[in-house]
VOPANU-832017 format. One record per residue (C-alpha): x, y, z negated; residue number from 1. Coordinates in steps of 0.5 Angstrom, whole numbers. Layout:
N
- X|Y|Z|NUM
...
! end
This chain:
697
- 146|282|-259|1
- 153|280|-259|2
- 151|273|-261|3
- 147|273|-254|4
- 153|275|-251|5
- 158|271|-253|6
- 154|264|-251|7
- 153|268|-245|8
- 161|270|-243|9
- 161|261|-245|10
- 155|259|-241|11
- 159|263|-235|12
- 165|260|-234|13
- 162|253|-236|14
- 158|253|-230|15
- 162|257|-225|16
- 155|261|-224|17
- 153|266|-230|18
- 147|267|-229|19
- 142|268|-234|20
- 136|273|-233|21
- 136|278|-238|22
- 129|282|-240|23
- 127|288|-237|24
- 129|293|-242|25
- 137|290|-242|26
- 137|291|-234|27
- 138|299|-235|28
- 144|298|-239|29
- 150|300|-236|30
- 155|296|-234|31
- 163|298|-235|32
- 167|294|-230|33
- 174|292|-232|34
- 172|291|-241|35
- 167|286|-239|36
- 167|277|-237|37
- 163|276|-233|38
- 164|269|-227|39
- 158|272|-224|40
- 155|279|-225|41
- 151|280|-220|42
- 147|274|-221|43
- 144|277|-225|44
- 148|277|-232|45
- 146|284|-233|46
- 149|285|-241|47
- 156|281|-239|48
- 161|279|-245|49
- 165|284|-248|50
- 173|283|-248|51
- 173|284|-256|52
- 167|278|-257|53
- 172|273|-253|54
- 176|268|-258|55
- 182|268|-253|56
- 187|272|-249|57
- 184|275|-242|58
- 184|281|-237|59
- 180|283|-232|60
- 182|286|-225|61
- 177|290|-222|62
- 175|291|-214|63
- 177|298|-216|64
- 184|297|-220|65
- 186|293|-213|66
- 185|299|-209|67
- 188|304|-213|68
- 194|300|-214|69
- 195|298|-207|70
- 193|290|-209|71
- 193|286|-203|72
- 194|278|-206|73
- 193|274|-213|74
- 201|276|-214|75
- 201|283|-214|76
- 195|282|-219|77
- 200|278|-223|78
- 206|282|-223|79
- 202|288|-227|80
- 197|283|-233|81
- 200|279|-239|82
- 202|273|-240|83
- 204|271|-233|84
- 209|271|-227|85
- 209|268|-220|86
- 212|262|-217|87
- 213|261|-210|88
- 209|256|-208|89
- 213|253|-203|90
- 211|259|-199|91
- 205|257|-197|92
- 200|257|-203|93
- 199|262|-208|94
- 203|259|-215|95
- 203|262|-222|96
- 206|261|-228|97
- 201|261|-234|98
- 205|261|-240|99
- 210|257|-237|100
- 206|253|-235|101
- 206|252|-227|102
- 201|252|-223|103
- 198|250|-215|104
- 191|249|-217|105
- 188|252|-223|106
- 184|258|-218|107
- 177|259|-218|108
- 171|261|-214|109
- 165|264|-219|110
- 167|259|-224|111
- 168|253|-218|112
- 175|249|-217|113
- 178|253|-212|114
- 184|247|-212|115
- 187|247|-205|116
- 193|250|-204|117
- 193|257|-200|118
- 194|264|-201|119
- 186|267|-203|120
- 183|273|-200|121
- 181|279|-205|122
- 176|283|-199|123
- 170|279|-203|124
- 171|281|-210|125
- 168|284|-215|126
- 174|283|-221|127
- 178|278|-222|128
- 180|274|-229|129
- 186|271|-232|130
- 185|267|-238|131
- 191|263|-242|132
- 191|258|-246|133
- 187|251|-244|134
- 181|252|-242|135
- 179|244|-240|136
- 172|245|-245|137
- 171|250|-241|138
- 173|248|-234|139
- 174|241|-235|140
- 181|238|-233|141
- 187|243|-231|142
- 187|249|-234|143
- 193|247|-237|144
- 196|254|-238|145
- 190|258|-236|146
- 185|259|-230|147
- 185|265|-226|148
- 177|266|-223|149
- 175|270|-217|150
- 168|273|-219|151
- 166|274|-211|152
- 161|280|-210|153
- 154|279|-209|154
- 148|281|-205|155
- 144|287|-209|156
- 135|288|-209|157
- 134|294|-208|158
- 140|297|-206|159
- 142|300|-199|160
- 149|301|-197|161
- 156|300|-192|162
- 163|300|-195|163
- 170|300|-191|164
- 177|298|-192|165
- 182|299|-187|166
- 190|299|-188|167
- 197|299|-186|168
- 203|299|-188|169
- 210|300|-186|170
- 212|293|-183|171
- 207|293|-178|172
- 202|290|-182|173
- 195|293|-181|174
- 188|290|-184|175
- 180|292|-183|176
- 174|290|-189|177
- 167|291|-189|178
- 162|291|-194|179
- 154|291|-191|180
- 149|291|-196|181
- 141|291|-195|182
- 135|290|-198|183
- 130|286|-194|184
- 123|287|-200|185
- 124|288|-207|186
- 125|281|-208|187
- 131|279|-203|188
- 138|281|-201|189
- 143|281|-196|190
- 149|283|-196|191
- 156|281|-191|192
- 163|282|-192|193
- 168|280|-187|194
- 176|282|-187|195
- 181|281|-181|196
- 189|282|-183|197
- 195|282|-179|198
- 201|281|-183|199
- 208|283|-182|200
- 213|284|-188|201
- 221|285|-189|202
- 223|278|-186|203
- 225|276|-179|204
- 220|272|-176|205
- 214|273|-182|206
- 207|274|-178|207
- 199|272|-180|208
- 193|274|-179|209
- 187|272|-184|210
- 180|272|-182|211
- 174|272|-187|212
- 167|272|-187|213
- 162|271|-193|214
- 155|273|-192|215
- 150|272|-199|216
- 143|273|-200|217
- 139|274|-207|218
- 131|271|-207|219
- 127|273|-213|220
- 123|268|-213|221
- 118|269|-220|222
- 121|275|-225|223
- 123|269|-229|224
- 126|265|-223|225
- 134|268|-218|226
- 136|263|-212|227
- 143|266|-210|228
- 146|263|-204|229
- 153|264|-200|230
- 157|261|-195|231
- 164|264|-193|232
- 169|262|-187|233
- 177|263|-188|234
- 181|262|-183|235
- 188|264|-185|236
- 196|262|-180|237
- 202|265|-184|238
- 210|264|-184|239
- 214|260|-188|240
- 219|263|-192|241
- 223|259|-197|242
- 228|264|-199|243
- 235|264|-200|244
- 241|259|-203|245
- 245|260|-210|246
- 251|261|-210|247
- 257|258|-215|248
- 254|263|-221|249
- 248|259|-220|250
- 244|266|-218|251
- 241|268|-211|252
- 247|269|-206|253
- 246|277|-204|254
- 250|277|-197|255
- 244|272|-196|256
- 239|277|-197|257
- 237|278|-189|258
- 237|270|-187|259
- 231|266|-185|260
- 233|259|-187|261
- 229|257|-183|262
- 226|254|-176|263
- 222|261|-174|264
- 218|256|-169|265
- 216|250|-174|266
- 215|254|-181|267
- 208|255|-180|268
- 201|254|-185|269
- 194|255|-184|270
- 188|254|-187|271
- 180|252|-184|272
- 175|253|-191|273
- 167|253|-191|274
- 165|254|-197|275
- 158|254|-200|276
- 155|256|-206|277
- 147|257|-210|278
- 146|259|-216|279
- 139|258|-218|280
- 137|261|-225|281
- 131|261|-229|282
- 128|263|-236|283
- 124|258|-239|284
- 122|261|-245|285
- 125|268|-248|286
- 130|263|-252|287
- 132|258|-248|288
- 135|260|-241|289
- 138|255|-235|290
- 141|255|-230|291
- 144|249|-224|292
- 149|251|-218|293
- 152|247|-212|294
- 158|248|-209|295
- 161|245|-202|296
- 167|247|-199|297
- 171|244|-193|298
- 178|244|-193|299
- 182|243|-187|300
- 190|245|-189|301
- 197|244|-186|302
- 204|246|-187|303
- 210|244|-184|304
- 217|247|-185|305
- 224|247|-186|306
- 228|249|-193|307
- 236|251|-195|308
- 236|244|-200|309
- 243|244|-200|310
- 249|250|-201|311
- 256|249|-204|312
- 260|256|-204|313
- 266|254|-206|314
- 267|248|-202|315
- 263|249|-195|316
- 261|258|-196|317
- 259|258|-188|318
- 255|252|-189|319
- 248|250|-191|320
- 244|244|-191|321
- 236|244|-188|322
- 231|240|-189|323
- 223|240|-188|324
- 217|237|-187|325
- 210|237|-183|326
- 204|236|-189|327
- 197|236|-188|328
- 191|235|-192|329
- 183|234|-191|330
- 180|236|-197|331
- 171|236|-199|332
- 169|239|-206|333
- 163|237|-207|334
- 160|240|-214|335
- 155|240|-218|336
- 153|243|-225|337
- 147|245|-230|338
- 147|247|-237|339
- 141|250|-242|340
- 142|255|-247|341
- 138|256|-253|342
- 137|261|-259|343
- 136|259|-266|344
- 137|259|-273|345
- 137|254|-280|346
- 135|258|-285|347
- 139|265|-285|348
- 145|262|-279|349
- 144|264|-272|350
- 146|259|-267|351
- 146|260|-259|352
- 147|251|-256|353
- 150|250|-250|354
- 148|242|-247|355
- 152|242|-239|356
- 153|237|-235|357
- 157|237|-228|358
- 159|233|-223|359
- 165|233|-218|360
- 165|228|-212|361
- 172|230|-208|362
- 175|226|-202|363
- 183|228|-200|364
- 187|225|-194|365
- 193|227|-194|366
- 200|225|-190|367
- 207|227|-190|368
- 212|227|-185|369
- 220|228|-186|370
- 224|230|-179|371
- 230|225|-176|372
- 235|229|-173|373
- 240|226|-168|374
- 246|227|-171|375
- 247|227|-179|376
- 254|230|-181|377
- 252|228|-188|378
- 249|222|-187|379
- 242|223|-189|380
- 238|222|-182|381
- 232|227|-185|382
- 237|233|-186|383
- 242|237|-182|384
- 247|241|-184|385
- 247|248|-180|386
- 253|254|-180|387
- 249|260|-184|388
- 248|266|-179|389
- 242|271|-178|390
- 238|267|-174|391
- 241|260|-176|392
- 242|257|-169|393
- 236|252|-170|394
- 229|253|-167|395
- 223|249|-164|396
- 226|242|-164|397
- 232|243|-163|398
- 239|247|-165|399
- 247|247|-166|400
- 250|243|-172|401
- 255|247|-176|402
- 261|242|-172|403
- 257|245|-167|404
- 254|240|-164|405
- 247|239|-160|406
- 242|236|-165|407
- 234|235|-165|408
- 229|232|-169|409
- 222|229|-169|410
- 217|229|-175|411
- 217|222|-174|412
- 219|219|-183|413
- 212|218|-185|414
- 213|220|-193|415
- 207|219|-194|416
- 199|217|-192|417
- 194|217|-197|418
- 187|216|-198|419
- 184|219|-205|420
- 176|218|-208|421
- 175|223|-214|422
- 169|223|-218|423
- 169|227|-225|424
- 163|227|-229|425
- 162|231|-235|426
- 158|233|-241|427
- 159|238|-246|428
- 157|242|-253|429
- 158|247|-256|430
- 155|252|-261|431
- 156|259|-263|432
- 156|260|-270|433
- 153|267|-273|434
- 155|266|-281|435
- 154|273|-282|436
- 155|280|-278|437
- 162|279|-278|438
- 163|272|-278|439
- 162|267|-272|440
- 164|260|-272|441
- 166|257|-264|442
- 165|249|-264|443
- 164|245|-258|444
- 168|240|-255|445
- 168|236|-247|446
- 167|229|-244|447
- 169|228|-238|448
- 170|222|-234|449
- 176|222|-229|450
- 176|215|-224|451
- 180|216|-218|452
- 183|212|-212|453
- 187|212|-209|454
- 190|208|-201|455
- 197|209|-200|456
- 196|208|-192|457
- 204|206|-191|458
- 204|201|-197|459
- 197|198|-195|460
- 196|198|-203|461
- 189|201|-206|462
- 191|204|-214|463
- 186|206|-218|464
- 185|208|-225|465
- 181|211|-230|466
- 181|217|-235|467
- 176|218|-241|468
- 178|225|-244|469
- 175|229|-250|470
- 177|236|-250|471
- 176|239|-256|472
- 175|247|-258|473
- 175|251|-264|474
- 174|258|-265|475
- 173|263|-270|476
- 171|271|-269|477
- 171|275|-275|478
- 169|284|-275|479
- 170|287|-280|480
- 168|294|-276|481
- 164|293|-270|482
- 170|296|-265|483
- 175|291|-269|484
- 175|283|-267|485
- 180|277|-270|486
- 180|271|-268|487
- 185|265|-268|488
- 183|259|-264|489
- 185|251|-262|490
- 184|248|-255|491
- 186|242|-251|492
- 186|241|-245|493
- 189|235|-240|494
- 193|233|-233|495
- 191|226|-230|496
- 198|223|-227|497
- 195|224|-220|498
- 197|231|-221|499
- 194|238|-219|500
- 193|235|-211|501
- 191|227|-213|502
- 195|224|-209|503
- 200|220|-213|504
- 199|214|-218|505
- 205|210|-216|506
- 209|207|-219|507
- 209|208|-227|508
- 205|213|-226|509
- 198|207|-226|510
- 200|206|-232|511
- 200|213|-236|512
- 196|217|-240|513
- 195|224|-238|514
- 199|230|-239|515
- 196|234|-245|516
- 197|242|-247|517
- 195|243|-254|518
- 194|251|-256|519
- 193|255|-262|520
- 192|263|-261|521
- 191|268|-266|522
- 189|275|-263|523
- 187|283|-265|524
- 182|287|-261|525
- 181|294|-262|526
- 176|298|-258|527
- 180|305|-260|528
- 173|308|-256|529
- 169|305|-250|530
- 174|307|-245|531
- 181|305|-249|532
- 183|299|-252|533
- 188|295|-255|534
- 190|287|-255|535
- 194|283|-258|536
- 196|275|-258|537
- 200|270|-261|538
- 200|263|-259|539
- 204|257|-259|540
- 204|251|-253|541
- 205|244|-253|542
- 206|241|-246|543
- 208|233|-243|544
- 207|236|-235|545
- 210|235|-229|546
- 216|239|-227|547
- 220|240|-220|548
- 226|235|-220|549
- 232|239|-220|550
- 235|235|-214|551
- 230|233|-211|552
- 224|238|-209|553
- 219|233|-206|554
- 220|230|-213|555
- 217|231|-220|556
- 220|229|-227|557
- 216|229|-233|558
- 218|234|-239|559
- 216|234|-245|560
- 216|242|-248|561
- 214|247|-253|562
- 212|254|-251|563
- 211|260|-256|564
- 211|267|-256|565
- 207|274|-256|566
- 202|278|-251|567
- 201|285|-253|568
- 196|290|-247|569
- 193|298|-247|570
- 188|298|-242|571
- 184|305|-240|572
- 183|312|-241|573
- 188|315|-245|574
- 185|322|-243|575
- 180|324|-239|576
- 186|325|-233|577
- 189|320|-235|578
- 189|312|-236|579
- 193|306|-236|580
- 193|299|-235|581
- 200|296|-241|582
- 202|290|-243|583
- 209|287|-245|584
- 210|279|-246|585
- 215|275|-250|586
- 216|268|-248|587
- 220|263|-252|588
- 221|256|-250|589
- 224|250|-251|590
- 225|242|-247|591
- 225|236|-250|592
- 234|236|-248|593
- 234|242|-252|594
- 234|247|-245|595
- 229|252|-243|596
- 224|251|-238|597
- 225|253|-232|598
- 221|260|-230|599
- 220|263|-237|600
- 224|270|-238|601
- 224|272|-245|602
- 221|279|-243|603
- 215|282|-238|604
- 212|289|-239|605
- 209|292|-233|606
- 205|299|-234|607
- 200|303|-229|608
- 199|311|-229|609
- 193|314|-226|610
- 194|321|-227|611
- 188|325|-224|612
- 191|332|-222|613
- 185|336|-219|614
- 177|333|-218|615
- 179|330|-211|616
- 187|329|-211|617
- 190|324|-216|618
- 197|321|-217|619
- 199|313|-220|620
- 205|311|-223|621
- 208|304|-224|622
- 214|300|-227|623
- 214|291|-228|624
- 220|288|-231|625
- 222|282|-231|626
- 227|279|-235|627
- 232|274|-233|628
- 230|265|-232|629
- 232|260|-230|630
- 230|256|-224|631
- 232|249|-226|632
- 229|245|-232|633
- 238|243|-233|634
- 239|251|-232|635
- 245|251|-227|636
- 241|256|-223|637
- 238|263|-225|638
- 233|269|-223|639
- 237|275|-224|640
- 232|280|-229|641
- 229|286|-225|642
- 226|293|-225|643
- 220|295|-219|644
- 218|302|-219|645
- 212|303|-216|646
- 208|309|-214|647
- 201|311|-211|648
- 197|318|-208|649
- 189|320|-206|650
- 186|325|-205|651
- 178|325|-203|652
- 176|327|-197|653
- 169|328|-198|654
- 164|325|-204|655
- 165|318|-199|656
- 171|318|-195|657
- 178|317|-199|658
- 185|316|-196|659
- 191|313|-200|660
- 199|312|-200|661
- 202|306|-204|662
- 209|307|-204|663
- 212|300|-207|664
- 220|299|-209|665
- 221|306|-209|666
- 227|305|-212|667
- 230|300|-206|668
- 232|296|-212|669
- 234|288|-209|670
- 230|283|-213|671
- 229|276|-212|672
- 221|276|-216|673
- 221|268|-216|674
- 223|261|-213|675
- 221|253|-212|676
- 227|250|-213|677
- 235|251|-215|678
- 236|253|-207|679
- 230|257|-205|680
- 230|264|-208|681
- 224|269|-206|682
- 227|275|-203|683
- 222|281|-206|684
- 221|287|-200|685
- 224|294|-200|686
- 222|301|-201|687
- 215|301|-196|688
- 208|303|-195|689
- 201|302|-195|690
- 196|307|-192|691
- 189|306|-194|692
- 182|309|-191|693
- 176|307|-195|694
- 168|311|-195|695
- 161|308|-195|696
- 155|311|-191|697
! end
């Protein structure tokens, strides 16, 4: 059994659709959320992948995780895993750093590339996975750090039910889910979830609201054959905030902590998405299984903002330097997968093959505008230099210079318009291994075929280039107690010099191979029982990756580095009142200048209590440290170190009603949990809290 159930874990993530019927016997098994990986459990995956049979670190972060823990975006979840921490993103997309490594795009919707940039909904989701390392056999290009899945929630025969979410908190924000699920016969499924939030936070002029709704319905056509359809709408508005300046010690300036540099009429985004999935899956035999799944999405995305890109303290300490710019970007996703699995053995060795194959066809438009100001007191038309003070005396199209003259601007510089056409196609391999019950050998490898062009409207000038890349993968799993796994793995995984978002083959760039990342990892896993476990991993990273440009935030510059370290993670019930989610990170790394990469503290740990005190009443306890990083790749500007305490309380109303406080800061402490770029310094909220009501009828 764990042979199947480690081709099943690797046939889900290739497909992004893990749906591989199980016989009738296993369908009475019961499933343990939060200990298994499965890209999609509800299609009909009914014996997911243990934790310990996964030749690779990873956590899992459960629907219910989310609640008790007061989680409300892909960041708070971030905050309290192994192994990563957050960026800014600019302030208008969710970024993580997987290892040291950046990323906008390695996000995925049931095992599909989610690359547009946007903050990501958590009302439809069943569990969400991090996994670190390359992951391209598994994913394709990207994941060069690692890839965080979203295992949406599905429509379910045979079961009846309404579930509700409703929050607030004390910055004014509020927000209302629902979660309706019926079935129509004993061969179909309907089930709706929809989300509307009004957000506020602790900075001037922050507001948005997200709308969601995602309808999904399950057909079982024959008992050997599943049909899953889903489409989802998001249409989501926010503020831009870009953080504050570094002073002269190259760290945030705290005097600053209350100023919005800003203009609290233009930094805006939002986002318009249709997305639609299926996902059929059918049993041919008892040892061979298959599946195909399609995926659209339809993106429409813009931003426009206005940033601190300047500061000196020491010379001009009341004057700070602004610049912007106005983005938007049209992007279709079309993606097509399929793969066949099956079981077999040459003479005593058991093998589980897996043959894939996936197609991705993607059009982007996308264009740039950067503002002209009337005046220019530092002689470059796109910026302009404003007097610090709360508000900054600039707002709409207009404003007062720091030498207190009248100044406008019109987002009228094209910086950039261009027309991309992406086709990837991809084959992949791999063999599961079983040499005895204790040893299982992973080999596999993945072809894809990446060909892109790319119109550069302003320049008049088509680009297009080429890549054909083999991505190897390698692991070994040896138990020496079916509670106790070792693993070591090797795995690579590429970058196009397009980047994350396609659009750039200027230049040399034309001419270059892609970025690569290389990862070796050796691990332990130890399930102390069914409900507790413990993880460990050590690794090492080889990266050529584009970086953010220390002077120029718009720009990128390559950097060659080295990254290794080691994750160490408790996860369960220490007591039957009692669990915890633990884990503790170190970080080591080094650019090919001999400096540290940006974004990369020494140390992270974070742990999460749940105490139950009573049958219905129950307390939760957290902690997350951060150590100290720099912000730039010449390590001039750095992130001070950090210590958050958080803090929970439900009490159960009834066997279907629950109400809960989530305390966040309890400490008040001042912290800056991330940046963009030496001038642009997250500042992270003060003690608040959130009220949650949650039932089923």
């Amino acid at each position: 059994m764990r042979k199947t159930q480690v081709a099943i874990f690797t046939t889900a993530l290739l497909l992004g659709n893990a749906a591989l019927a199980q016989e009738t016997k296993e369908i009475e098994e019961v499933i343990v959320k939060g200990k298994y990986l499965s890209t999609n459990e509800a299609n009909s995956v009914k014996t997911p992948t243990p934790i310990i049979d996964v030749p690779q670190s990873l956590s899992i972060i459960t629907a219910d995780q989310i609640t008790e823990q007061g989680i409300t975006s892909i960041g708070d979840i971030i905050d309290y895993t192994a192994g990563v921490n957050t960026s800014q993103g600019e302030g208008h997309r969710d970024s993580v750093v997987f290892r040291g490594v950046r990323s906008t795009a390695d996000f995925y919707l049931d095992g599909n590339r989610d690359d547009v940039q946007y903050y990501r909904g958590l009302y439809n989701v069943e569990q969400v996975e991090i996994l670190r390392g390359p992951n391209a056999l598994l994913f394709g290009r990207g994941g060069t750090g690692g890839i965080i899945n979203r295992v949406s929630k599905k429509a379910k025969i045979d079961q009846q039910f309404t579930g509700f979410k409703t929050t607030a908190n004390t910055f004014g924000g509020f927000g209302l889910e629902l979660d309706h699920n019926f079935s129509s016969s004993g061969s179909s499924a309907f089930r709706i979830n929809a989300t509307y939030e009004s957000l506020e936070n602790h900075r001037d002029f922050f507001g948005g609201d997200r709308i969601g709704f995602n309808p999904t319905a399950k057909f079982e056509l024959s008992p050997d054959t599943t049909l899953d359809l889903s489409y989802e709408y998001a249409d989501h508005e926010r503020f831009i905030d870009r953080g504050i300046p570094t002073g002269t010690d190259g760290r945030p300036v705290e005097a600053f902590e209350d100023i919005v540099f800003g203009n609290p009429e233009i930094n805006l985004t939002g986002l318009e998405a249709h997305l639609f999935r299926a996902a059929l899956q059918h049993n041919f035999s008892e040892n061979t299984k298959g599946n195909f799944s399609a995926f659209y999405g339809d993106y429409d995305k813009f931003y426009r903002n206005f940033y601190a890109s300047g500061y000196n303290q020491e010379e001009t300490p009341n004057v700070v330097e602004l610049d912007g710019y106005n983005d938007e970007t049209e992007r279709q996703n079309l993606i097509l997968s399929g793969n066949l699995v099956s079981e077999f053995e040459t003479g005593n060795i058991g093998h589980t093959f897996i043959f894939g194959v996936e197609y991705i066809d993607t059009s982007s438009d996308q264009f740039r505008f950067n503002p002209v100001f009337s005046t220019d007191l530092n002689s470059k038309s796109d910026r302009e230099d404003f007097s610090v003070a709360r508000p900054i005396a600039f707002s709409g199209s207009t404003g007062v210079n720091a030498a207190g003259q009248a100044t406008s601007f019109s987002f009228s510089d094209l910086n950039d318009d261009t027309r991309v056409n992406l086709d990837v196609t991809s084959l992949y391999v791999q063999d599961q291994i079983e040499v005895s019950e204790q040893l299982d050998i992973l080999i596999g490898a993945r072809f894809d075929s990446f060909d892109i062009e790319v119109f550069n409207a302003e320049a008049n000038e088509a680009r297009e280039r080429k890549d054909d890349e083999v991505s190897p993968r390698l692991g070994i799993i040896y138990k020496p107690q079916e509670n106790i796994s070792l693993y070591a793995s090797y795995s690579e995984s590429f970058l196009p010099r397009s980047g994350e978002q396609f659009a750039n083959i200027n230049g040399d760039n034309n001419r270059l191979d892609p970025n690569t990342f290389e990862n070796t990892e050796v691990g332990l896993k130890w399930d102390f029982n069914e409900d507790f476990s413990f993880t460990a991993a050590l690794f090492e990273n080889q990266q050529n990756s584009p970086q953010v440009s220390d002077t120029d935030a718009s720009r990128f510059d390559i950097i060659q580095s080295e990254i290794s370290g080691f994750e160490l993670q408790l996860n369960g019930q220490v007591t039957d009142s009692w669990s915890l989610i633990a884990s503790y990170t170190n970080l080591d790394g080094e650019q090919e200048n001999g400096s540290t990469p940006r974004e990369i503290p020494e140390n992270m740990a974070s742990i999460w209590n749940t105490f139950k005190v009573t049958n219905g009443f129950g307390l939760g306890l957290g902690v997350t440290y951060q150590d100290e990083s720099f912000i730039n790749n010449s390590n001039s500007a750095v992130l001070p170190s950090y210590t958050r305490v958080d803090a929970s309380a439900y009490y159960e109303l009834s066997e279907t009603l629950r109400v809960q406080l989530n305390i966040e800061n309890v400490t008040d402490e001042l912290y800056f949990p991330n940046s963009h770029s030496t001038h642009q310094a997250t500042v992270g909220a003060p003690i608040n809290a959130l009220f949650t009501l949650t039932g089923k009828f």
